[in-house]
C-alpha positions in Angstrom: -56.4 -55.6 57.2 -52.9 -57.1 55.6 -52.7 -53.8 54.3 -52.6 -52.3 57.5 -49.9 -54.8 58.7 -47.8 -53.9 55.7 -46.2 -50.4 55.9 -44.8 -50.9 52.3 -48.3 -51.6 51.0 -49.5 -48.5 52.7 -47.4 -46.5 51.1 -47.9 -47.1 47.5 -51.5 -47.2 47.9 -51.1 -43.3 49.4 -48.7 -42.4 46.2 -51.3 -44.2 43.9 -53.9 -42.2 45.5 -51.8 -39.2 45.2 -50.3 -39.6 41.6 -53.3 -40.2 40.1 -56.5 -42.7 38.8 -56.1 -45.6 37.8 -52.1 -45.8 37.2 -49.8 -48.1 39.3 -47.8 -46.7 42.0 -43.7 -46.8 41.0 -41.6 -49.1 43.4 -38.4 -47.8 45.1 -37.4 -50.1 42.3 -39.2 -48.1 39.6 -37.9 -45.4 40.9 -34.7 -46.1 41.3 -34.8 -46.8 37.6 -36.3 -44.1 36.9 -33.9 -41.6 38.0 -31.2 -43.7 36.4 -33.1 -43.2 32.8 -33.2 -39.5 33.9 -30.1 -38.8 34.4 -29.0 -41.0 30.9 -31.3 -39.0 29.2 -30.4 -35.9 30.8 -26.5 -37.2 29.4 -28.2 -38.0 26.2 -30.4 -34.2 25.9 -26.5 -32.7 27.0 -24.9 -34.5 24.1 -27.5 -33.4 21.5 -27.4 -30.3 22.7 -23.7 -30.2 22.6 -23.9 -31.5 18.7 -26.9 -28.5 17.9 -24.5 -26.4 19.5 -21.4 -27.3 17.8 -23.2 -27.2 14.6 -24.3 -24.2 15.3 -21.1 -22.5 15.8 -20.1 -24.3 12.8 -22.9 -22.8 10.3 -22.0 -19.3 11.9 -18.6 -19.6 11.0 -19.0 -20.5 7.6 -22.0 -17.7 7.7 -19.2 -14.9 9.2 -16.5 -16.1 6.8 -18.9 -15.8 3.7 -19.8 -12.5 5.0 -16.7 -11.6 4.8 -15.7 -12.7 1.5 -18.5 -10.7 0.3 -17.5 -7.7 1.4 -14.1 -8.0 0.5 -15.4 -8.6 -3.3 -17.6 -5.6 -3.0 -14.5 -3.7 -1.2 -12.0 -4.6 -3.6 -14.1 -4.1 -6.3 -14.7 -0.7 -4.9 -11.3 -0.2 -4.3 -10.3 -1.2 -8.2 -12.6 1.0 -9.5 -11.3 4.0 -7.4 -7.6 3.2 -8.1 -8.3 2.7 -12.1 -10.2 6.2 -11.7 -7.5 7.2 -9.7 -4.4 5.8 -12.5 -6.9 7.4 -15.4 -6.0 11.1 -13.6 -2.9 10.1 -13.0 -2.0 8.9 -16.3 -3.8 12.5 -17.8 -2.2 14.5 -15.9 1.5 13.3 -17.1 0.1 13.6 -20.8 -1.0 17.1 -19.8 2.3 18.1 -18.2 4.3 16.3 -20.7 2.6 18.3 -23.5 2.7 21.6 -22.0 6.9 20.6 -21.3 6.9 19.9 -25.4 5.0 23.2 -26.4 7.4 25.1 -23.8 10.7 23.5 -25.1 9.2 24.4 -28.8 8.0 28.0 -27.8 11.5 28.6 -26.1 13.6 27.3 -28.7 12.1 29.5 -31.5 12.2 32.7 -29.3 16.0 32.2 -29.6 16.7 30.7 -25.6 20.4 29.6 -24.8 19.0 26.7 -23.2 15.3 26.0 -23.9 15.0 23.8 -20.3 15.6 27.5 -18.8 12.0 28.4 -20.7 10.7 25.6 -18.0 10.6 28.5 -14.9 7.9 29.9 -16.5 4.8 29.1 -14.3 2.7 25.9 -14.9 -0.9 27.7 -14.7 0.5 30.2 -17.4 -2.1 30.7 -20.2 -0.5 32.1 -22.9 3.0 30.5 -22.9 4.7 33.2 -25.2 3.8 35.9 -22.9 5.2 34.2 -20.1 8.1 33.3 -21.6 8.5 37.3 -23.2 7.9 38.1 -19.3 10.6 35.8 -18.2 13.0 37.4 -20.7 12.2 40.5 -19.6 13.8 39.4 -16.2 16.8 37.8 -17.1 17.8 38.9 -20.2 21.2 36.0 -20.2 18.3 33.4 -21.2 17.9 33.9 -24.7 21.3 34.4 -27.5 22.1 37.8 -28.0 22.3 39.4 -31.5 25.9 41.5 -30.8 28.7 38.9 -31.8 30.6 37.7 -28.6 34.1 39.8 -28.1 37.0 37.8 -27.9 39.8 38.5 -25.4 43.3 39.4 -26.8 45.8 37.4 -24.7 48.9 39.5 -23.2 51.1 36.9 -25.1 52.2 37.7 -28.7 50.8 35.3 -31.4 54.2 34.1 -32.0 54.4 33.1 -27.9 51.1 31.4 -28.4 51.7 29.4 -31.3 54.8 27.8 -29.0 52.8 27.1 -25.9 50.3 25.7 -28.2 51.1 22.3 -27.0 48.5 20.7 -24.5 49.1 19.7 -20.5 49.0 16.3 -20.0 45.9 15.4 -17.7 47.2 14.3 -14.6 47.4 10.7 -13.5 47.4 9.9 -9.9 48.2 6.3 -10.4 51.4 7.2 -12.7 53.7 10.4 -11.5 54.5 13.1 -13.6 57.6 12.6 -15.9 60.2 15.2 -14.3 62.9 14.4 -16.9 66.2 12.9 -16.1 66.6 12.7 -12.2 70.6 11.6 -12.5 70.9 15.6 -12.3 68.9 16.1 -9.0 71.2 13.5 -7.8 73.2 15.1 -4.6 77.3 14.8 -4.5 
């Protein structure tokens, strides 16, 4: 019957009925405690769970930035290939342009051109370079040296007139002004 008196004892013999065989009932003290270690090792699950996280974050970080230095090396190594293929054309194609410029210049020169460089406005996809430059001859004529000799103008002046004005102008000077003789005679009285 003291338990019946007691209210407290009631109690924990109704939770130790309820929790289960055999195993003490907590206190209010126990439990007390017990929420206290919950909520330090709720603090102490948050913490480590913080760390896993951070750690996490960390690894996929280094993961991302190896990722990416991957596939730059595979780019860029990519990208050398396709700009050494890229200079190779390049590079051929001046050799190719340079040579065809040569065998132009050569081809124009020995068909008697003024100026070989005019031999040039022949077209580029022009097989037979002779043909083209006969073709381009054809067209303007002035190109290439005539065989008549050049006539030479007679000059209105007699030859003894010309032998006296023989004597060359003076290239003018803008820093210096021209020598007008003795200016004492311009001189008004």
């Amino acid at each position: 019957m003291a338990h019946e008196d007691n209210p407290q004892v009631g109690k924990e013999t109704a939770q130790a009925a309820t929790s289960g065989a055999g195993a003490p009932a907590p206190t209010q003290d126990d439990q007390a405690s017990e929420s206290e270690l919950s909520a330090e090792q709720l603090r102490a699950e948050v913490k480590k769970t913080r760390a896993e996280a951070a750690e996490n974050r960390k690894k996929l970080r280094e993961a991302e930035t190896k990722l990416k230095t991957l596939e730059a090396e595979k780019l860029s190594e990519t990208e050398r290939k396709e700009r050494e293929i890229a200079d190779r054309i390049k590079a051929a194609e001046e050799r190719e342009k340079a040579a065809w410029r040569r065998e132009v210049l050569a081809e124009a020169k020995a068909m008697g051109f003024v100026d070989p460089e005019d031999g040039l406005n022949i077209p580029n996809d022009a097989e037979d370079i002779s043909s083209a430059l006969a073709e381009l001859v054809k067209r303007k004529p002035h190109y290439v040296k005539s065989e008549e000799p050049a006539k030479t103008t007679t000059s209105a002046m007699s030859p003894a007139r010309e032998k006296k004005n023989d004597k060359a102008l003076p290239a003018f000077d803008p820093k210096r002004p021209p020598d007008l003789g003795d200016t004492s005679l311009w001189s008004r009285k």
